[in-house]
N, C-alpha and C positions, 0 to 999 in steps of 0.2 A: 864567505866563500873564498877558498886561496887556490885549487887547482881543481881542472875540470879535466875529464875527457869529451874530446868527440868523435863518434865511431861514423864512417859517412866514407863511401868508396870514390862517390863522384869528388873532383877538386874542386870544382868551384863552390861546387854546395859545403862542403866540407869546410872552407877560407870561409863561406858567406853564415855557419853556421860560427866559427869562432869570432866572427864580428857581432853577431847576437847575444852570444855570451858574455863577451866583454863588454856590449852596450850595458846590460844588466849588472854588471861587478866588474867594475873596471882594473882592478889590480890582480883579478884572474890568471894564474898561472892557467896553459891550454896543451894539451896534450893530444896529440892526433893521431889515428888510426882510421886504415881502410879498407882491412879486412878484419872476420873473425878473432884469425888466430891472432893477428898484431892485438886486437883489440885486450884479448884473454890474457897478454902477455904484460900488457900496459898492466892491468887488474894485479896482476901477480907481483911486481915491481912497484909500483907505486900506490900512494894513498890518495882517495879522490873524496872532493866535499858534493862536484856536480857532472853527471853524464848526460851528455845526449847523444843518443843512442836511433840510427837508421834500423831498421829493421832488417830488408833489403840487402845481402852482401853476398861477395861473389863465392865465397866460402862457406854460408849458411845462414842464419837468423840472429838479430841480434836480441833475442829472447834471451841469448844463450847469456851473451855479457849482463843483463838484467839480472837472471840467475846468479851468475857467476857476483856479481857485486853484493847483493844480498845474503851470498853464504858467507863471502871472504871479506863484505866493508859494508854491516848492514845499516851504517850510520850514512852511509853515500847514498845521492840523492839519485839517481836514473830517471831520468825523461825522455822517452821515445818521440820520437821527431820523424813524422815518416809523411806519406802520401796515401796509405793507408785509414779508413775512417768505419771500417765494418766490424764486424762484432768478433769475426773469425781470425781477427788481428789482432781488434784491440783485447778481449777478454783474458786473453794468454798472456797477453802482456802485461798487462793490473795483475794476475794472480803471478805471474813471475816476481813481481815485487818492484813494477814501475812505480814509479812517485807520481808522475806525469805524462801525460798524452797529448803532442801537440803537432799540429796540422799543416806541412810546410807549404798550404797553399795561402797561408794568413801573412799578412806585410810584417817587416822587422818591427815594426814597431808597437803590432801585437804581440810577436813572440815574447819581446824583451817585458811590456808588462806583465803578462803572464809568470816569465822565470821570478821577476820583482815577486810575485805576490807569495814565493817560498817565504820569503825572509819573516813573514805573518803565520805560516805553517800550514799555505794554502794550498794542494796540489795542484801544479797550473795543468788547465787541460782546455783545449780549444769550447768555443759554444758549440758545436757540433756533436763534439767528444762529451760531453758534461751533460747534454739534453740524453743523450745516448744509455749514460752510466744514470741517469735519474729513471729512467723508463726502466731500466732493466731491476735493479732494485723497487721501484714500483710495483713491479710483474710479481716480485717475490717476497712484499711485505708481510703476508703475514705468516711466512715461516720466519723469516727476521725476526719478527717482534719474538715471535715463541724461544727466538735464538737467544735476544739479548733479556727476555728473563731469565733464560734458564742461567746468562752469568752474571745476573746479577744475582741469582742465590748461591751460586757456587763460588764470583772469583771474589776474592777480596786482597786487596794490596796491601802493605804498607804503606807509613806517611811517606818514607824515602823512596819507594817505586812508584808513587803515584806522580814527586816531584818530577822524578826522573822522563817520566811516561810524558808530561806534558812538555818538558824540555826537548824530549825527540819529538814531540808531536809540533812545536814551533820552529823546527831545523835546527838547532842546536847542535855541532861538530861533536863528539866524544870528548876532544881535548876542550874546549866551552864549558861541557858539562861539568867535568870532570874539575876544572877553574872555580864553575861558582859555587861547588861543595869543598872545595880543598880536599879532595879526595883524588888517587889516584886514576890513570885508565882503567886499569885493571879492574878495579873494586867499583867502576862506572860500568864497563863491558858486563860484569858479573852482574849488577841489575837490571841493565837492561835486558840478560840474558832469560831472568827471571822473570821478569813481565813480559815477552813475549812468550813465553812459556805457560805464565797463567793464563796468559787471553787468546793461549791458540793462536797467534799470528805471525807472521814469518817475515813482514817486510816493514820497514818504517810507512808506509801508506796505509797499510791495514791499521797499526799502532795509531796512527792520525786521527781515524777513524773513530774508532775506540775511546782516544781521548776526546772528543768530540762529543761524542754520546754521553758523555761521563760532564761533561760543562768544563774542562781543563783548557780548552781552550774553544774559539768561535769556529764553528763551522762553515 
């Protein structure tokens, strides 16, 4: 991890959110915003490995920067950081293309294991949040199951999308990836662009998933 944002209107929360960060990855470049549009604006200017993202802003939703990260930096990680814990918050925000959902009523020193447990390709998400996203996938197992047969007779990778797939699926930065093939961004961007495209998925959290199911990596 080399630069984060964090999108957070309140000061204090916002200073006490980039002392969490940097507890977790201490050489963390931190970039701050507290509104929106600053937020949208950071997104458009720079390249980010990690966001945590309020939801809550005086200009709108920070759906929006989840969004907006996932079309313009789908390799960047977003984790929503809110006060928020219901379905009508969090659902939108996993299909937005959050990586993580986490609960700012937990001590720093949950937070910071949690963000730790990315570096493994683990989405951090509070026990609340996790027991939450287990039930509701429960409620819907058996169109799932019917889902992921039907890609396992339809998708099929190559050997180089599938290394690729488990590399974003362990966080792996683009320039990382792009490192341990000697391959350029470019020609990394363009696989990855291809496997999300085979497997229907839009965000690196869904991809995680996926390779999960697939045994690329531990779930």
């Amino acid at each position: 991890m080399q630069t984060a944002l964090i999108v957070e209107d309140l000061p204090e929360i916002r200073n006490w959110l980039g002392q969490v960060a940097r507890a977790a990855f201490p050489e963390l470049n931190v970039i701050t915003a507290a509104r929106l549009d600053q937020a949208l604006a950071c997104v458009q200017q720079n390249t980010f490995d990690l966001a945590l993202i309020d939801l809550g802003l005086p200009d709108g939703s920070g759906i929006d920067v989840v969004s907006a990260l996932r079309r313009q930096q789908p390799l960047a990680l977003p984790v929503v950081v809110t006060i928020y814990d219901d379905d009508g918050h969090l659902f939108p925000a996993l299909q937005a293309g959050a990586f993580g959902y986490l609960l700012k009523e937990q001590p720093q020193d949950a937070l910071v294991a949690q963000l730790l447990r990315m570096t493994q390709g683990e989405p951090p998400l509070s026990p609340p949040i996790a027991r939450r996203v287990l039930a509701h996938f429960a409620s819907a197992s058996h169109r799932r199951d019917s889902l992921v047969r039907q890609l396992e007779n339809e998708v099929s990778l190559t050997e180089r999308e599938t290394d690729v797939l488990q590399r974003v699926a362990k966080g792996y930065t683009l320039p990382e990836i792009a490192a341990q093939f000697g391959l350029s961004k470019h020609t990394i961007a363009d696989h990855i662009k291809q496997v999300y495209r085979k497997l229907n998925v839009s965000s690196r959290a869904e991809a995680a998933l996926e390779a999960a199911r697939r045994g690329l990596v531990q779930p």
